[in-house]
C-alpha positions as CSV (number, residue, x, y, z in Angstrom):
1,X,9.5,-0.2,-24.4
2,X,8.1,-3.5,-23.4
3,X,9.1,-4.3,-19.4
4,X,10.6,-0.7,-19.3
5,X,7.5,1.1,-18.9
6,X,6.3,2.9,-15.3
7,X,4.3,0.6,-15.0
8,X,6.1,-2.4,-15.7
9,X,8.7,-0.9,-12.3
10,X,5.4,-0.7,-10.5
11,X,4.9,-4.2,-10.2
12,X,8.8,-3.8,-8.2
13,X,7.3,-1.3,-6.1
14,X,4.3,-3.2,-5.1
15,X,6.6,-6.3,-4.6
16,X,8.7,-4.0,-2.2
17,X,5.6,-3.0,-0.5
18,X,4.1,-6.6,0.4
19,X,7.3,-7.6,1.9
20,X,7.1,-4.4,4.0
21,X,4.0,-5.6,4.8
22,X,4.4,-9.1,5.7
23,X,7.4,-8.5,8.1
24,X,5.2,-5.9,9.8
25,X,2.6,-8.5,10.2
26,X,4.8,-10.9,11.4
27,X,6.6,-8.6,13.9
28,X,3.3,-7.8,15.0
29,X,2.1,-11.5,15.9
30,X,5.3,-12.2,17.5
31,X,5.4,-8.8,19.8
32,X,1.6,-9.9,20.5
33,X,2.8,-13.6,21.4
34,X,5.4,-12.2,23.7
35,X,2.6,-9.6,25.5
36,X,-0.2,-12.3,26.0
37,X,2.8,-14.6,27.8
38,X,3.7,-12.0,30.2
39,X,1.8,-11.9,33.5
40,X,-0.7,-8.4,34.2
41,X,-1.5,-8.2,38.2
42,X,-5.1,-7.4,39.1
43,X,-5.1,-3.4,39.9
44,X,-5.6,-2.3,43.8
45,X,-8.3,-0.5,45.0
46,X,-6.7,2.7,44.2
47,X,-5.9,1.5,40.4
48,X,-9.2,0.5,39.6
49,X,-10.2,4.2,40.7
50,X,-7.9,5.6,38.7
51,X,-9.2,3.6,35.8
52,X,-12.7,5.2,36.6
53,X,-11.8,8.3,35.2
54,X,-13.0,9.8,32.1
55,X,-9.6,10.3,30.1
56,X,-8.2,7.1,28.1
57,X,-4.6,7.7,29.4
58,X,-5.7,7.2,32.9
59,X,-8.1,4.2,32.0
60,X,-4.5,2.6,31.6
61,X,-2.2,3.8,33.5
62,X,-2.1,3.6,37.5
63,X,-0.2,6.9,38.7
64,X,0.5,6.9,41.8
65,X,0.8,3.1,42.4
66,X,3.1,1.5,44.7
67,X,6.1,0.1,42.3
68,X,5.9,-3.6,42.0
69,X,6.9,-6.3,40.2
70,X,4.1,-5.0,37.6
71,X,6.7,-2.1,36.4
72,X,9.4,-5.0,35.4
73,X,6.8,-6.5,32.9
74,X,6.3,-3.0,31.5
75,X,10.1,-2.9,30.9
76,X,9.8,-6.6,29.2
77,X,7.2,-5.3,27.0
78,X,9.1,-2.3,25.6
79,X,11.9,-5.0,25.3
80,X,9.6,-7.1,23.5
81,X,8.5,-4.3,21.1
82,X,12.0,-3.4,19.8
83,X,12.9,-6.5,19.4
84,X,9.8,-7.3,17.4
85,X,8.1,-4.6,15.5
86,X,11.0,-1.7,15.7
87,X,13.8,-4.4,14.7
88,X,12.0,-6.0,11.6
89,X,9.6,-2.1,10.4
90,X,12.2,-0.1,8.5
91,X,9.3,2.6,9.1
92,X,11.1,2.8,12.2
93,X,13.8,4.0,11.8
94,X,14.7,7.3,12.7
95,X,11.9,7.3,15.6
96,X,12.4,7.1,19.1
97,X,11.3,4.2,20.8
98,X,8.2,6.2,22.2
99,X,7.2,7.8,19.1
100,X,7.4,4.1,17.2
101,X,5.0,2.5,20.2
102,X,2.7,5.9,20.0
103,X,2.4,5.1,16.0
104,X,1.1,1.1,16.8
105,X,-0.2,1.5,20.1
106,X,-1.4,4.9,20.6
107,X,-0.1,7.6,22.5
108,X,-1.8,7.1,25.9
109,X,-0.7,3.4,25.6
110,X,3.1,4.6,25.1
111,X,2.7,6.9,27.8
112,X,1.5,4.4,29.9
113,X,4.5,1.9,29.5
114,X,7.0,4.3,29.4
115,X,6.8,5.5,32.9
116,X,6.6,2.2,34.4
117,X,3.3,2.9,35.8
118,X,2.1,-1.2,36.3
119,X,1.5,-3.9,34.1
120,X,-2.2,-4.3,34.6
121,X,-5.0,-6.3,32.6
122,X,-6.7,-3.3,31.4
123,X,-3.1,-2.2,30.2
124,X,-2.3,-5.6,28.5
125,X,-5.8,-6.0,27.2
126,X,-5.3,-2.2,25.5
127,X,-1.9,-3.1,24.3
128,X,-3.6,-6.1,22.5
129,X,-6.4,-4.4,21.0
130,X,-4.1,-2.1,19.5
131,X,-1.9,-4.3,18.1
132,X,-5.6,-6.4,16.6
133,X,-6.6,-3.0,15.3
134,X,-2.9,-2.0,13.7
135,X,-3.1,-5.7,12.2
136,X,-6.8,-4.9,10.6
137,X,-5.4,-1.7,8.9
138,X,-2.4,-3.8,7.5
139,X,-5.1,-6.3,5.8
140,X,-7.0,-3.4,4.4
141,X,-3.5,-2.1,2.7
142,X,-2.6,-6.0,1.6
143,X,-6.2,-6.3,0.1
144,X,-5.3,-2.8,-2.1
145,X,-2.1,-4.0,-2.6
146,X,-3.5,-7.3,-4.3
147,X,-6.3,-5.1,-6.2
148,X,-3.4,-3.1,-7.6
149,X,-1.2,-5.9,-8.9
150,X,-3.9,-7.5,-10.0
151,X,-4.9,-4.3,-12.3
152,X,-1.1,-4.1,-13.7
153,X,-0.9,-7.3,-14.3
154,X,-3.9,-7.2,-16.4
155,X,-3.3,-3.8,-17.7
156,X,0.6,-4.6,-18.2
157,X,-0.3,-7.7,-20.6
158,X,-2.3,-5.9,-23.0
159,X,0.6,-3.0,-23.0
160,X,2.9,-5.5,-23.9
161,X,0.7,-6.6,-26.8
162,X,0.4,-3.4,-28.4
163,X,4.0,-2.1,-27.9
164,X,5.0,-5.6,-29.4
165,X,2.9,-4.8,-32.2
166,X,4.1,-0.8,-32.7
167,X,7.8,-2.6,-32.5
168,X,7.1,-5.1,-35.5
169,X,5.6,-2.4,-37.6
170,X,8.4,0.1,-37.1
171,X,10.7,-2.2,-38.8
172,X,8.1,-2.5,-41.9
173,X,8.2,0.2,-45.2
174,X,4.6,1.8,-45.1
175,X,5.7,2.4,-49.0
176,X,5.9,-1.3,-49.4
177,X,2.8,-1.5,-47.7
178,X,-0.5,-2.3,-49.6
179,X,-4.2,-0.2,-49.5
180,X,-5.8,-3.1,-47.5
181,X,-2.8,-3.5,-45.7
182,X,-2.4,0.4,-44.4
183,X,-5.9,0.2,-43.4
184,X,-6.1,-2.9,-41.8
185,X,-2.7,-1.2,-39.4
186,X,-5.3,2.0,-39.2
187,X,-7.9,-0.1,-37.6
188,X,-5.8,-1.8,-35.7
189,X,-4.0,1.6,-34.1
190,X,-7.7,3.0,-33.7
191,X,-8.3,-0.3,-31.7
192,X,-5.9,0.0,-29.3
193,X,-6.5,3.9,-29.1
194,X,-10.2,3.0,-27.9
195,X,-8.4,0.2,-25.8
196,X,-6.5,2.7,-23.9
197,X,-8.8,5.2,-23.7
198,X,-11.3,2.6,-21.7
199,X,-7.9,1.5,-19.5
200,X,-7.3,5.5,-18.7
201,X,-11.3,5.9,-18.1
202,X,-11.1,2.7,-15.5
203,X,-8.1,4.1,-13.6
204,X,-9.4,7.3,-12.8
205,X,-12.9,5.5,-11.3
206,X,-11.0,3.6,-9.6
207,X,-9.6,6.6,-8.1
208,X,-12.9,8.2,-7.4
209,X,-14.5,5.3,-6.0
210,X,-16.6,4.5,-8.6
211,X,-16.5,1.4,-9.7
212,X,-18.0,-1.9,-8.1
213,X,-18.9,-2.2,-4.9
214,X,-16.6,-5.5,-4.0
215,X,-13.8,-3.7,-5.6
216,X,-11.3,-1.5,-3.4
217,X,-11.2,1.5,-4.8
218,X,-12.1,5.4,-3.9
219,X,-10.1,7.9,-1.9
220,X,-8.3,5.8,0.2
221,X,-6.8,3.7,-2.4
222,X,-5.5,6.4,-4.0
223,X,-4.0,7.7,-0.7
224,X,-2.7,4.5,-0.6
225,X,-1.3,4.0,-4.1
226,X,0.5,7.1,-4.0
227,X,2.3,6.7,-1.0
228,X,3.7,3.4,-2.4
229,X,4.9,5.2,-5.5
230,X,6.1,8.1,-4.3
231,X,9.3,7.3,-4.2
232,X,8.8,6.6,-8.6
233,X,9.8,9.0,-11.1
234,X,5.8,8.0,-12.3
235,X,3.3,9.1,-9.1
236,X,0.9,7.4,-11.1
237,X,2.6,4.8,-13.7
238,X,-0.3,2.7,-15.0
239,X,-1.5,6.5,-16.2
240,X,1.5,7.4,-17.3
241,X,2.1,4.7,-19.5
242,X,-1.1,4.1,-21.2
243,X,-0.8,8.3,-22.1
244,X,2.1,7.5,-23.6
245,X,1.0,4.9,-25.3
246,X,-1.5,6.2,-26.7
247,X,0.2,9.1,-28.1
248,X,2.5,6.9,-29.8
249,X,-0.5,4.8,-31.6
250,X,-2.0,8.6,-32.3
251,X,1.2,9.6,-34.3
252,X,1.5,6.2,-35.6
253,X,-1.6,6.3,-37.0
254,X,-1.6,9.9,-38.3
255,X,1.7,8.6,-40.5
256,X,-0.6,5.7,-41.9
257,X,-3.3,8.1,-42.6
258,X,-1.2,10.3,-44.9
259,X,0.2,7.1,-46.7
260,X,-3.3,6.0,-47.3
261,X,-4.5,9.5,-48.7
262,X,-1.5,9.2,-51.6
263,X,-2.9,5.8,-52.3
264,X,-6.7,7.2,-52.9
């Protein structure tokens, strides 16, 4: 059972996920290097009207503007975005081109460079802020992805302890065994029981949101946890394996019981 377990492929899953991660960062620094190096032209008269209005899409956009050289820049930037963030985010992948900049950007800001409607600084300044504010979210998943290897890790090594323990006892006679020695593998199975117990008791506050305050946890790591192991035969392995487990110590212990009963 040892390196087998759910939650032993988790740690694979989570491995998966921070390279997902780290490309997506890194497309999104490069695709913001390539907008802050391409030229916005100050808006007319008319633009900076148009930008008065109350709705965000036309805060952005400049309908209605004579075509310039402006629109050419708006072409370079969706050039710059597939060759950045759609080429290297296999999230991508069966998106349009619009839908993919909608998802990092924001629809009115995909509207806006799709129709070639001027390259303006309160366009480019939007563009950035979006990609700052899609970067922020990715830190907040990074940090739960940390949190969550860090609580495998942990939860893994003392799940390898007491299946290395169940495995060197399986190959032992119980009827060779002694009365201090059954006991003393009773106590021992009732330890790790409790052990588990507490482990199972921790994962589902972590869950809820209850544990410490410095600690991610709550409803959105869970959202977030899930989605990483959805595609797992385990949606939650760490659970999954420490039920298990402790079902195996129950019976294991139950069998130790009855041998220490024909000893009394």
């Amino acid at each position: 059972m040892t390196g087998a377990t759910a939650a032993h492929r988790a740690l694979e899953c989570l491995a998966e996920e921070w390279e997902t991660l780290a490309d997506r960062d890194a497309a999104l620094e490069a695709f913001a290097q390539r907008v802050r190096a391409i030229p916005a032209a100050q808006p007319t008269a008319f633009q900076a009207q148009q930008a008065a209005a109350p709705t965000t899409t036309q805060a952005i956009q400049v309908r209605g503007a004579t075509p310039s050289a402006s629109d050419d820049h708006c072409a370079s930037v969706r050039t710059a975005f597939d060759e950045t963030v759609r080429q290297h985010s296999s999230g991508y992948k069966d998106e349009s081109r619009v839908e993919a900049m909608a998802t990092t950007l924001t629809e009115d800001i995909a509207a806006a460079l799709a129709t070639d409607t001027g390259w303006t600084p309160p366009l480019k300044a939007a563009v950035l802020e979006a990609v700052s504010t899609s970067r922020r979210e990715l830190a907040v998943r990074q940090e739960i992805v940390r949190k969550e290897r860090s609580t495998l890790e942990t939860a893994i090594a003392e799940i390898d302890t007491i299946v290395g323990w169940l495995q060197a006892t399986a190959d032992e006679s119980f009827l060779q065994c002694g009365f201090d020695d059954l006991r003393a593998k009773h106590e021992r199975l009732e330890t790790y029981q409790d052990r588990l117990e507490a482990r199972l008791k921790r994962r589902q506050a972590q869950f809820a949101g209850s544990t410490a305050r410095d600690e991610p946890s709550g409803p959105r790591y869970r959202s977030v946890i899930e989605s990483i192991y959805a595609s797992d035969p385990a949606r939650y392995p760490l659970l999954s394996t420490a039920t298990q487990l402790y079902g195996i110590c129950g019976d294991c212990q139950r069998t130790v019981r009855a041998h220490l009963t024909r000893r009394v």
